[in-house]
C-alpha positions in Angstrom: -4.0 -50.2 -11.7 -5.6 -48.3 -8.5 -8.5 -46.2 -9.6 -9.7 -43.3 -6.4 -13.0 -43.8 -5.5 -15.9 -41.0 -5.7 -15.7 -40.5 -1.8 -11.7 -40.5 -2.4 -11.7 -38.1 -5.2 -14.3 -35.8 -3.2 -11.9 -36.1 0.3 -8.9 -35.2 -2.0 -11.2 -31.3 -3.6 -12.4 -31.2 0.3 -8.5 -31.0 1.3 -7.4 -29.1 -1.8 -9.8 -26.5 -1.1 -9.5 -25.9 2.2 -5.6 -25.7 1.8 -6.4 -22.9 -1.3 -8.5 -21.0 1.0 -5.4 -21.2 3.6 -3.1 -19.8 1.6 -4.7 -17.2 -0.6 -6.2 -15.8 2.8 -2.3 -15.3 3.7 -1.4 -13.8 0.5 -4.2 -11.1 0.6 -3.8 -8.0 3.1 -5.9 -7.7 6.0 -6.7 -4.0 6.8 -7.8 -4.5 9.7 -4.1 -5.9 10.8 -1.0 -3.5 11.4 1.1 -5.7 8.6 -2.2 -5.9 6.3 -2.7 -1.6 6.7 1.5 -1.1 5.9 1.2 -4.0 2.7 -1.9 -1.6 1.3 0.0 1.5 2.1 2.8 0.1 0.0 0.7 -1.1 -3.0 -0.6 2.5 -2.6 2.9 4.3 -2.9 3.6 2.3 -5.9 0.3 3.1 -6.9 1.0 6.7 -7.0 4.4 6.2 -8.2 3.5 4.4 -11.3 0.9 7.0 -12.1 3.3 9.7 -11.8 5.1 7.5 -14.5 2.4 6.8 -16.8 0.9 10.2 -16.8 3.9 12.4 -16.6 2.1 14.4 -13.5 3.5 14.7 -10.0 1.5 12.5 -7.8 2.1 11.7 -4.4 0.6 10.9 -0.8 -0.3 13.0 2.4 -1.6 11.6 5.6 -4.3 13.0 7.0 -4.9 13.8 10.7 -2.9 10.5 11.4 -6.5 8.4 10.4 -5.3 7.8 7.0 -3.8 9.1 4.0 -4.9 10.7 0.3 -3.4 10.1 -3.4 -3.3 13.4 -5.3 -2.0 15.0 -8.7 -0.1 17.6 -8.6 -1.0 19.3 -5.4 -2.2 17.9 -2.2 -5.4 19.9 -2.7 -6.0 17.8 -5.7 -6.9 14.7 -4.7 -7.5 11.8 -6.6 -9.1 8.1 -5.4 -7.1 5.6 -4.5 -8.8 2.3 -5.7 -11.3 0.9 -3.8 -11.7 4.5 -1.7 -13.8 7.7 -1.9 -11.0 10.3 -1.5 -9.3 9.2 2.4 -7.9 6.0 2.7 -8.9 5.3 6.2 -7.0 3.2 8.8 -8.8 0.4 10.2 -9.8 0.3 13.9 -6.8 1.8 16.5 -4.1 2.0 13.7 -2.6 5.7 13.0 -0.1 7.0 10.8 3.0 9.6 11.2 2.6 12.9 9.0 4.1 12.6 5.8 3.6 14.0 2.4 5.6 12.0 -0.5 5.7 13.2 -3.9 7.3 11.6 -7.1 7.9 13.5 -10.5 7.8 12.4 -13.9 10.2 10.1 -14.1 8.8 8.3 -10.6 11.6 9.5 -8.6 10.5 10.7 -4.9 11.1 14.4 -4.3 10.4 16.9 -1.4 8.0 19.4 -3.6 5.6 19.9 -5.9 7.5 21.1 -8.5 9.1 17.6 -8.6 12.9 19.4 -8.9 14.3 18.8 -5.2 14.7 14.7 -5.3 14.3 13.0 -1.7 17.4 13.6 0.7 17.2 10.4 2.7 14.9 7.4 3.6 11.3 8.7 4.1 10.1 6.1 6.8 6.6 6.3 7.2 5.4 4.9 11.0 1.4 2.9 11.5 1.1 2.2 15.0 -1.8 0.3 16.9 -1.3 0.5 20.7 2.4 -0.4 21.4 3.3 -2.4 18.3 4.5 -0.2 14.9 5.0 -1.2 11.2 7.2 1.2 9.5 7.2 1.4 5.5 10.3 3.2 4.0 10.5 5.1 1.1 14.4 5.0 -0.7 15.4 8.1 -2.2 16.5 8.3 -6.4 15.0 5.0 -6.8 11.8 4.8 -4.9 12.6 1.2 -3.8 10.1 0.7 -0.9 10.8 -1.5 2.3 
């Protein structure tokens, strides 16, 4: 029977570790990147669009100025903080963002208005750019199913 050693044992947690850190760095978005800013804008759309669920209000997203975007209830004029944000989401560095304004009713359906009656005509695609590269996030009408 082979029994490690302590320095073996302590190699194998050294390599463990280091490959953890590897991987959950990966996993988690980086906001300063233009695939880490359209991840977060994504967990922010089903952010609002699970809200809108949950509290039977219209919520949605606006950009704003093309430096970042807000979550708001009801209205765009009533804004609401997104997690981890004072009331703008701000873009990170050179990154900007097309003009868009996404709402979703009750039922968490995106729709064009505030009423939450006229349901979203076509894909919403949604455009962060830094310099000459682009991320685009899509938005699927009657479903909501995000790309």
């Amino acid at each position: 029977m082979h029994v490690f050693t302590l320095p073996q044992t302590l190699l194998i947690l050294i390599v463990a570790g280091f490959i953890t850190v590897v991987i959950l760095s990966r996993l988690t978005p980086d906001d300063q990147s233009l695939t880490g800013a359209a991840d977060i804008l994504r967990m922010h759309i089903r952010h609002a669009q699970t809200f809108s669920q949950s509290y039977k209000h219209i919520y949605g997203l606006q950009s704003i100025q093309n430096i970042g975007y807000v979550l708001f209830e009801t209205s765009p004029e009533n804004i609401s903080k997104l997690p981890g944000t004072e009331d703008i989401y701000r873009l990170k560095g050179s990154i900007t963002i097309s003009s868009f304004t996404l709402y979703f009713n009750k039922e968490g359906t995106p729709c064009t208005d505030l009423t939450g009656s006229t349901p979203l005509p076509h894909d919403l695609t949604i455009t962060l750019q830094d310099g000459i590269k682009s991320e685009t996030v899509t938005v699927m009408p009657h479903n909501g199913f995000i790309a």
